[in-house]
N, CA, C and O atoms as a MOPAC input file, in Angstrom:
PM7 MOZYME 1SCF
protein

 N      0.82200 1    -1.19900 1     0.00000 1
 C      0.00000 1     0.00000 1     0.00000 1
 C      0.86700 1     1.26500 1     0.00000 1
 O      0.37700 1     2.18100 1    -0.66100 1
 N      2.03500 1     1.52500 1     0.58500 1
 C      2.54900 1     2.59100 1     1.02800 1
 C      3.32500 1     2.68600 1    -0.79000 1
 O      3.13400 1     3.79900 1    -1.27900 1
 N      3.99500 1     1.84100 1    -1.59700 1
 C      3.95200 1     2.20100 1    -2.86100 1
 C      3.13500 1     3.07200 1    -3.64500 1
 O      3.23800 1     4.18600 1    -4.15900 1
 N      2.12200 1     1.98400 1    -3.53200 1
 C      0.79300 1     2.58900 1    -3.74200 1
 C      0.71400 1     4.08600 1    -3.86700 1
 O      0.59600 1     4.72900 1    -4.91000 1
 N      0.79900 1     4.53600 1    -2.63800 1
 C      0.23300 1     5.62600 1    -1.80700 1
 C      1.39700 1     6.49300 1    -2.54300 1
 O      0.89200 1     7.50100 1    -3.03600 1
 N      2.84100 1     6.41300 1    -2.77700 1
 C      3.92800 1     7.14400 1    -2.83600 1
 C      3.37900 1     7.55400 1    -4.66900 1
 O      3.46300 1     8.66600 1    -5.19100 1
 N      2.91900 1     6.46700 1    -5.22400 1
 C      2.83100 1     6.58200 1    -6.71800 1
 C      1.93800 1     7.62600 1    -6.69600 1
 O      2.31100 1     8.61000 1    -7.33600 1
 N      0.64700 1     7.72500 1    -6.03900 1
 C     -0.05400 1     8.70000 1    -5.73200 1
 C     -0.00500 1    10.06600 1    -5.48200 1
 O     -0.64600 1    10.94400 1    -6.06000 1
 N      0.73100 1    10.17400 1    -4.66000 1
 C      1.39400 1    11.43200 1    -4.31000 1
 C      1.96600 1    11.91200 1    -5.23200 1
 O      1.59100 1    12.96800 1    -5.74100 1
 N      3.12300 1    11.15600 1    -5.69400 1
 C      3.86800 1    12.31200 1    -6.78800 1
 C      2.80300 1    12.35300 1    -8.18100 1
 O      2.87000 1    13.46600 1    -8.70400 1
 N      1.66900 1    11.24900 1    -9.03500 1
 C      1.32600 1    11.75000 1    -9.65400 1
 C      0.15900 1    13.04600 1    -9.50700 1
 O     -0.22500 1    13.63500 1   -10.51800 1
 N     -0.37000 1    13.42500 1    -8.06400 1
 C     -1.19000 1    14.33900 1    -7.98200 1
 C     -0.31400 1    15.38900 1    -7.28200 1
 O     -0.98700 1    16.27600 1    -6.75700 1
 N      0.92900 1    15.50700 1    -7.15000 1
 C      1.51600 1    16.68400 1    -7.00000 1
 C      2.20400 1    17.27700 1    -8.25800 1
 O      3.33600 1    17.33200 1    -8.73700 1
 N      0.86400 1    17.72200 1    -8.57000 1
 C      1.09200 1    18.41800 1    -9.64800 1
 C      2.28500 1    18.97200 1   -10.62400 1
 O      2.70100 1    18.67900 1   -11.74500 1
 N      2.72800 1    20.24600 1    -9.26900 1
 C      3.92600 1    20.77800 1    -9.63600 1
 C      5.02300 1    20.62700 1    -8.90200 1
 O      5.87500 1    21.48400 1    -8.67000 1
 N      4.98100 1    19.25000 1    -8.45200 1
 C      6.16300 1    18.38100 1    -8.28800 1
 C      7.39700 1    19.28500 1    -7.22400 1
 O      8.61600 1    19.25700 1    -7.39400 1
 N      6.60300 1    20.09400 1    -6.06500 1
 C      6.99900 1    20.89900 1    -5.00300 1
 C      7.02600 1    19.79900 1    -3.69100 1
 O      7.55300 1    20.09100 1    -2.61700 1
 N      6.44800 1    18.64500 1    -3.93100 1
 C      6.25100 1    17.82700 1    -2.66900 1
 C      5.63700 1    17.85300 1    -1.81700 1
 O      5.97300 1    17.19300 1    -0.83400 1
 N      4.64100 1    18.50300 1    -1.80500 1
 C      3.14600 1    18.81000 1    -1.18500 1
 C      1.80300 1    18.95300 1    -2.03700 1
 O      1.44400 1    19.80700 1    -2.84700 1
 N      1.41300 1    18.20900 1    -1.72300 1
 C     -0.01300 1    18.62500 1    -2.06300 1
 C     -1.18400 1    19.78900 1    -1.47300 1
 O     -1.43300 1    20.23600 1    -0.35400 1
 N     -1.62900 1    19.96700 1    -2.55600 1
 C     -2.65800 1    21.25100 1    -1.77200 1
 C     -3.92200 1    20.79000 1    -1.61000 1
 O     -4.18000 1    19.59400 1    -1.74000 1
 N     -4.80300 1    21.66800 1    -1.31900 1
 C     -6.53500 1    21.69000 1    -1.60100 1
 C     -6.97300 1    20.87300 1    -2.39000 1
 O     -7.49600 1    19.76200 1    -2.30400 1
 N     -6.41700 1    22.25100 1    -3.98000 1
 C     -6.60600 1    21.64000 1    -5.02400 1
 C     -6.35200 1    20.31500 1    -5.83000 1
 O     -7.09100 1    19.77700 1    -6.65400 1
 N     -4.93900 1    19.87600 1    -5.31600 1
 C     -4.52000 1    18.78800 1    -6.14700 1
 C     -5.08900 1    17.64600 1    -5.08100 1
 O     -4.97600 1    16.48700 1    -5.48000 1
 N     -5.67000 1    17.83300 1    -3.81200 1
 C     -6.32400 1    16.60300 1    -3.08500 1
 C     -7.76400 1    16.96700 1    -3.75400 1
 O     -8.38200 1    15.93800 1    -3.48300 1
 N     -8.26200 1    17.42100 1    -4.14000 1
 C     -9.85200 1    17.63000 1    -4.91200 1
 C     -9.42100 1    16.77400 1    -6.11000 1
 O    -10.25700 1    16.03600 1    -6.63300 1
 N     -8.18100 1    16.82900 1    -6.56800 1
 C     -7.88900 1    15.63300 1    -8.20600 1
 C     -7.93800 1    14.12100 1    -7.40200 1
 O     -8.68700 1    13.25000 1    -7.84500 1
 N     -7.56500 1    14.00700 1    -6.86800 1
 C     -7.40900 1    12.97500 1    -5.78000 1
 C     -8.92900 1    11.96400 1    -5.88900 1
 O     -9.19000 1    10.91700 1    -6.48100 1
 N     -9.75600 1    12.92800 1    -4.95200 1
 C    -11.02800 1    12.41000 1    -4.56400 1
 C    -11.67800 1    12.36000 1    -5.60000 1
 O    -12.18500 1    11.30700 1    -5.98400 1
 N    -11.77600 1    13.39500 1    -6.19300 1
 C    -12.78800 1    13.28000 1    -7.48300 1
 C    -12.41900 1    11.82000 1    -8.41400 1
 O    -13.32100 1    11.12500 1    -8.88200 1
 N    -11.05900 1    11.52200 1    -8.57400 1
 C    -10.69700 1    10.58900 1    -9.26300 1
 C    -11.15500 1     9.16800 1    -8.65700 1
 O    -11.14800 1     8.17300 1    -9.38200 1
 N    -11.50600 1     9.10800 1    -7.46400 1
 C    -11.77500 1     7.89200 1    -6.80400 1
 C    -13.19900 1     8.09300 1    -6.76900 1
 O    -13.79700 1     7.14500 1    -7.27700 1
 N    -13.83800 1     8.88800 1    -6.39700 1
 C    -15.39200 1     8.73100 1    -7.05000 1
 C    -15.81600 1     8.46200 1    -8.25300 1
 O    -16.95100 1     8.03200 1    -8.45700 1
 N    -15.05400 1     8.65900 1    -9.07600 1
 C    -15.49000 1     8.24400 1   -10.73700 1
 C    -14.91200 1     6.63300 1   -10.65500 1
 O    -15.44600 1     5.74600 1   -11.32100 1
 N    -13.96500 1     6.42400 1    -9.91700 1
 C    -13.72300 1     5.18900 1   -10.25700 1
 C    -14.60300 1     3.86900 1    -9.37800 1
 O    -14.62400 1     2.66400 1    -9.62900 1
 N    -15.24200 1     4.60200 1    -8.34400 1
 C    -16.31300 1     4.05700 1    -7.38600 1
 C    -17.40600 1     3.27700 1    -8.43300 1
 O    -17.75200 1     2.09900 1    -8.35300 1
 N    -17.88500 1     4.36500 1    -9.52000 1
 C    -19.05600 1     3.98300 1   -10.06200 1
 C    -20.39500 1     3.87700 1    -9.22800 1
 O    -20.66500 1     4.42900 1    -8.16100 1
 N    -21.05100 1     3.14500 1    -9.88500 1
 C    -22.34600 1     2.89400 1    -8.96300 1
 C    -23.09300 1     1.61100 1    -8.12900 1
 O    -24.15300 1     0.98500 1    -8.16800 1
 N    -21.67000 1     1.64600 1    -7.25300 1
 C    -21.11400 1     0.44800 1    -6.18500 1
 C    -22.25100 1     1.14800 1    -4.75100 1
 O    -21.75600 1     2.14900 1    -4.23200 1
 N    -23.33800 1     0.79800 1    -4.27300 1
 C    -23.47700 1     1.20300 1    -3.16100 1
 C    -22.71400 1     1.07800 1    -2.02100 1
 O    -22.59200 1     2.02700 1    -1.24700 1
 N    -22.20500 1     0.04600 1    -1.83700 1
 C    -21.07000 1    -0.21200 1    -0.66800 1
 C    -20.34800 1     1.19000 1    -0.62100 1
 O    -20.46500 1     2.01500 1     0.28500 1
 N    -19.42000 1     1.33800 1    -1.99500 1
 C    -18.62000 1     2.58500 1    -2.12500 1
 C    -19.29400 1     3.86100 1    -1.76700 1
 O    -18.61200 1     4.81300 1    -1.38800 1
 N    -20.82700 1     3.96000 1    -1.88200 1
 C    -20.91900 1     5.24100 1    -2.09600 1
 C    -21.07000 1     5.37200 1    -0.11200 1
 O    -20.86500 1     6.36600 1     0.58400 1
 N    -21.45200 1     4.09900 1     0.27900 1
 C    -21.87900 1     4.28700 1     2.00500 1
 C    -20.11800 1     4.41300 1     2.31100 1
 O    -19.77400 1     5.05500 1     3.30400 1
 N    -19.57900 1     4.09300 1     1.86200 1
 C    -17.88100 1     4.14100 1     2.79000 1
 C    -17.64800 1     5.81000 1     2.55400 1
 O    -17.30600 1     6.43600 1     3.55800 1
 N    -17.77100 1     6.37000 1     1.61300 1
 C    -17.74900 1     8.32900 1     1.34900 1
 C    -18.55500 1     8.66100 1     2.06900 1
 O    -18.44300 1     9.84200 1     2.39800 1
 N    -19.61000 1     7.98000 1     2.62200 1
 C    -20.58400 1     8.78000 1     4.15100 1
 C    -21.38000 1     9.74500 1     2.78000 1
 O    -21.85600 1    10.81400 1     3.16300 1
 N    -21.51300 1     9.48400 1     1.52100 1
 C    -22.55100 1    10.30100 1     1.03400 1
 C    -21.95300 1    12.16900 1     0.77800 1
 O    -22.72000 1    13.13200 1     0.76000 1
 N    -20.91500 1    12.21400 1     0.66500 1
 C    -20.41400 1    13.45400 1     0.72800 1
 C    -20.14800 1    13.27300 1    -0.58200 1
 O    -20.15900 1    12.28700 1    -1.31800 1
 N    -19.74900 1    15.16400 1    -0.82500 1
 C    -19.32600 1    15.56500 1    -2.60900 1
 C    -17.97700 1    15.37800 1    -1.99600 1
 O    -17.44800 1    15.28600 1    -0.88900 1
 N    -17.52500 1    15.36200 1    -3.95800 1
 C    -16.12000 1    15.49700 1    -3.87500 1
 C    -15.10300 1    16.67500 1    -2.91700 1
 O    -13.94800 1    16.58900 1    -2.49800 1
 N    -16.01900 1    17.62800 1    -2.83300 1
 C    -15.28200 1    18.77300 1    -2.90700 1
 C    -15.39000 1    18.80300 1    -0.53800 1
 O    -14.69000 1    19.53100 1     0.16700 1
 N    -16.42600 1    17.81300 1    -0.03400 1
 C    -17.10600 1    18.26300 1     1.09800 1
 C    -15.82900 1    16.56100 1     1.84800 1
 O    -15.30800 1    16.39600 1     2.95100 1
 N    -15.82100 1    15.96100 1     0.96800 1
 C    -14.87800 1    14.88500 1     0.94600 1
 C    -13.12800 1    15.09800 1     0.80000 1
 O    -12.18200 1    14.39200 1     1.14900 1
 N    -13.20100 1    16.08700 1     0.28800 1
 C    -11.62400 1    16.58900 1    -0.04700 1
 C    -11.46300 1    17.47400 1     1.25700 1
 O    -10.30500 1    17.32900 1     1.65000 1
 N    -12.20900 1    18.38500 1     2.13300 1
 C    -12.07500 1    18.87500 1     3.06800 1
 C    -11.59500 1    18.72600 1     4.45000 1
 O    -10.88800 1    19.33600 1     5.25300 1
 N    -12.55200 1    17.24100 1     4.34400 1
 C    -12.43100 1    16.27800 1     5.64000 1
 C    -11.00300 1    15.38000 1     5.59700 1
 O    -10.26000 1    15.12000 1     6.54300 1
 N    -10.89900 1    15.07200 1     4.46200 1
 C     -9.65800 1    14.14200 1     4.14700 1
 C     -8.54700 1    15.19900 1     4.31700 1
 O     -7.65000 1    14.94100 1     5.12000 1
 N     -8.52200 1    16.22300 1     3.72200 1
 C     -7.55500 1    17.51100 1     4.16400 1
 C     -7.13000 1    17.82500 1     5.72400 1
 O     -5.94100 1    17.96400 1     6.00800 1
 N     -8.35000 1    17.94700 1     6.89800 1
 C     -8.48400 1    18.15300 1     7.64700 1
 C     -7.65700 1    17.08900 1     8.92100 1
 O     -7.18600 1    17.27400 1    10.04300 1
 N     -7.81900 1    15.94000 1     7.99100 1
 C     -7.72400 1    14.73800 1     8.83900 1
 C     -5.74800 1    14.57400 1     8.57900 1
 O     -4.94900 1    14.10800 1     9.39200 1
 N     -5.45000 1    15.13800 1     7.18400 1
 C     -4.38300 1    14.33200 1     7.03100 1
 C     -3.24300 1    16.05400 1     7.03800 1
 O     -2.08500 1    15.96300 1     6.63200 1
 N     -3.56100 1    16.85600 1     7.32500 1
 C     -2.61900 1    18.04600 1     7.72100 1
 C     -2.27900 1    17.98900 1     9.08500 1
 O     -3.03800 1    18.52400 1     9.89200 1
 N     -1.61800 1    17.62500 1     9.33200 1
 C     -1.32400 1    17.66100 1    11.27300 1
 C     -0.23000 1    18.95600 1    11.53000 1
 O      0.06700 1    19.58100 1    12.54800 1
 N      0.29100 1    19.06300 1     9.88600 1
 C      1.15200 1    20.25600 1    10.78900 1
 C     -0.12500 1    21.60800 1    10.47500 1
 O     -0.23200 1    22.63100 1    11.15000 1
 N     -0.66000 1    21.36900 1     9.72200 1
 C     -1.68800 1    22.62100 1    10.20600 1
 C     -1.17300 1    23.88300 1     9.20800 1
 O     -1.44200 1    25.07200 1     9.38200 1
 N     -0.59300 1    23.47400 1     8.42900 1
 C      0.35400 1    24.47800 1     7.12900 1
 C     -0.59100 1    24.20900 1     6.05900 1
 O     -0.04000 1    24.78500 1     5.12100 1
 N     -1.50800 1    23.77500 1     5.66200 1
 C     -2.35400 1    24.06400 1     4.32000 1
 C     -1.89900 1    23.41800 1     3.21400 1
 O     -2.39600 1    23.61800 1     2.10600 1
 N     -0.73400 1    22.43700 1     3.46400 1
 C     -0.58700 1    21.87400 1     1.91700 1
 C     -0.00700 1    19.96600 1     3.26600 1
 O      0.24100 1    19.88600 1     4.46900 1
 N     -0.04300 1    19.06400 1     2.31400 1
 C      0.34900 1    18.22200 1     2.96700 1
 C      1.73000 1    17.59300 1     2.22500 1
 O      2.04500 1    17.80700 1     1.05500 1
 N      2.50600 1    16.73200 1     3.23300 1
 C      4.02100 1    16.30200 1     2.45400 1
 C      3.72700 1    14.94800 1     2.23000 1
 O      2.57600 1    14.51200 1     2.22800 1
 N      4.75400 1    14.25100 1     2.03600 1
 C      4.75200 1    13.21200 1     1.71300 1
 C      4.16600 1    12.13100 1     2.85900 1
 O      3.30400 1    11.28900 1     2.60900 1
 N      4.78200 1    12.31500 1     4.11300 1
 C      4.70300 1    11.55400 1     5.12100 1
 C      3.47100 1    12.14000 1     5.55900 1
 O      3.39800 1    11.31000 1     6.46500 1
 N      2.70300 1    12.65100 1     5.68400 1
 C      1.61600 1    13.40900 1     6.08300 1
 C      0.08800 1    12.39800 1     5.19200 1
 O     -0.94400 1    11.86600 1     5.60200 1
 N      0.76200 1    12.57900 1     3.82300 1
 C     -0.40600 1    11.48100 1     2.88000 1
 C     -0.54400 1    10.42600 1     3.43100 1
 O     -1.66800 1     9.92500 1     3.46400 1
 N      0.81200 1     9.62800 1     4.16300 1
 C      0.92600 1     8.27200 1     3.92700 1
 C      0.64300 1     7.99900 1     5.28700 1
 O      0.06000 1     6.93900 1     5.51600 1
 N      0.92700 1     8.71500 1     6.20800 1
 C      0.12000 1     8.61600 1     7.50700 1
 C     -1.34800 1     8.31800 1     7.52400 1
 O     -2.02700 1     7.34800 1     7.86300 1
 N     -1.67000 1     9.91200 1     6.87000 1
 C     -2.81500 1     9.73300 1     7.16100 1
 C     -3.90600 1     8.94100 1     6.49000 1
 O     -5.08200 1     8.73200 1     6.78900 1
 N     -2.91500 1     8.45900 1     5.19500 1
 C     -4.06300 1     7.02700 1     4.67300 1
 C     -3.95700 1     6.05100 1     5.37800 1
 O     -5.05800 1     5.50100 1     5.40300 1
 N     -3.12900 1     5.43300 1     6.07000 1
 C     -2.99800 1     4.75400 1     6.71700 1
 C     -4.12200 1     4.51200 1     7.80600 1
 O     -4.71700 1     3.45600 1     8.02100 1
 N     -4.25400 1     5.55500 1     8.35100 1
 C     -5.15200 1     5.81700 1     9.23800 1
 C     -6.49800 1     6.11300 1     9.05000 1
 O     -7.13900 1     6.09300 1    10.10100 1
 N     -7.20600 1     6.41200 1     7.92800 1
 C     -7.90600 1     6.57200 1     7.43100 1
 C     -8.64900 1     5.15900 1     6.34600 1
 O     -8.36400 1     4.93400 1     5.17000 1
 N     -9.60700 1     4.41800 1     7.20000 1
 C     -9.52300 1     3.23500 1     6.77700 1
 C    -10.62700 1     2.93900 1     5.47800 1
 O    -10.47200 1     1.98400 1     4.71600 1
 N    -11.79600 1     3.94900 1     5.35500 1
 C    -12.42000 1     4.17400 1     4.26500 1
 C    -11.36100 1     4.29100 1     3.02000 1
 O    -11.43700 1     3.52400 1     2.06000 1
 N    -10.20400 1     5.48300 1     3.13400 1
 C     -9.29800 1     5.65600 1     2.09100 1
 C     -8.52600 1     3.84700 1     1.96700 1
 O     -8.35700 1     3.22600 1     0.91700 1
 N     -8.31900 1     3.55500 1     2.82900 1
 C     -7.39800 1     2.45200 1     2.63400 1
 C     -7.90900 1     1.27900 1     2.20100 1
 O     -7.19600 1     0.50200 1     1.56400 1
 N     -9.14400 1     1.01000 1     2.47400 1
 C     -9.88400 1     0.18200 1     1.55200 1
 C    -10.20100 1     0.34300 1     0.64900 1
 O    -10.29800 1    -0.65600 1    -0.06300 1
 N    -10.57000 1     1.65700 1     0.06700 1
 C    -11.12000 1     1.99000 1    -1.18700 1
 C     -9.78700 1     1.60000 1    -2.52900 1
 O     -9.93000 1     1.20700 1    -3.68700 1
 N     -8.50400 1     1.93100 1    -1.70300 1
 C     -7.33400 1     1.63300 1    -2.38600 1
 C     -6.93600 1     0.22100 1    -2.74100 1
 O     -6.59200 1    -0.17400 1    -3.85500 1
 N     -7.06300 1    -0.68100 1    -1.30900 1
 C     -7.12400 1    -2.00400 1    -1.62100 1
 C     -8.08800 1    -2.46100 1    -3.06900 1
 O     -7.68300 1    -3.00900 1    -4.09400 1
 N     -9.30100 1    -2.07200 1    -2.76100 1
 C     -9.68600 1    -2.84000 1    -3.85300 1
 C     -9.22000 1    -2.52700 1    -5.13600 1
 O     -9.37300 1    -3.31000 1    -6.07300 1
 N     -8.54600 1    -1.21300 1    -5.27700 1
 C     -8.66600 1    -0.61700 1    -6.67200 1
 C     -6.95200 1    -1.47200 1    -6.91800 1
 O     -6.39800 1    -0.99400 1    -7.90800 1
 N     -6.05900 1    -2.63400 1    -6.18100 1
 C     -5.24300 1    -3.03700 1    -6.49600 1
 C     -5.45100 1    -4.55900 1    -7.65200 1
 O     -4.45900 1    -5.13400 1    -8.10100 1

């Protein structure tokens, strides 16, 4: 998973600064809701939230230093910990 997770990171860090922002975690989520489809299981593990109300919380959860963009170790933490994200990933292996 933590591959996984690293491949992730650098392809949604956009401009390849080593943090992700807002924005490039909104490419993130949105990309895993389209790939959800119209799985009810999937849509109950998102708790029913938009992309954008989903990118907030996941933001919220995975910034610990509280600086507005997240690093590398910060993603991989907090997917880790975040077990909706970490399943949703499993399956998509």
């Amino acid at each position: 998973m933590e591959q996984k997770l690293k491949w992730a990171f650098s392809i949604y860090d956009v401009n390849g600064d080593g943090y992700i922002t807002k924005q490039e975690m909104f490419r993130i989520v949105d990309a895993l809701y389209r790939t959800m489809g119209d799985n009810p299981e999937d849509e109950q593990a998102w708790e029913e939230l938009t992309p954008e109300e989903r990118t907030l919380k996941v933001f919220h959860r995975f910034d610990t230093n509280k600086d507005g963009v997240l690093s590398l170790q910060e993603f991989i933490e907090g997917a880790r910990n975040d077990k909706t994200l970490a399943l949703i990933l499993e399956k998509k292996e």
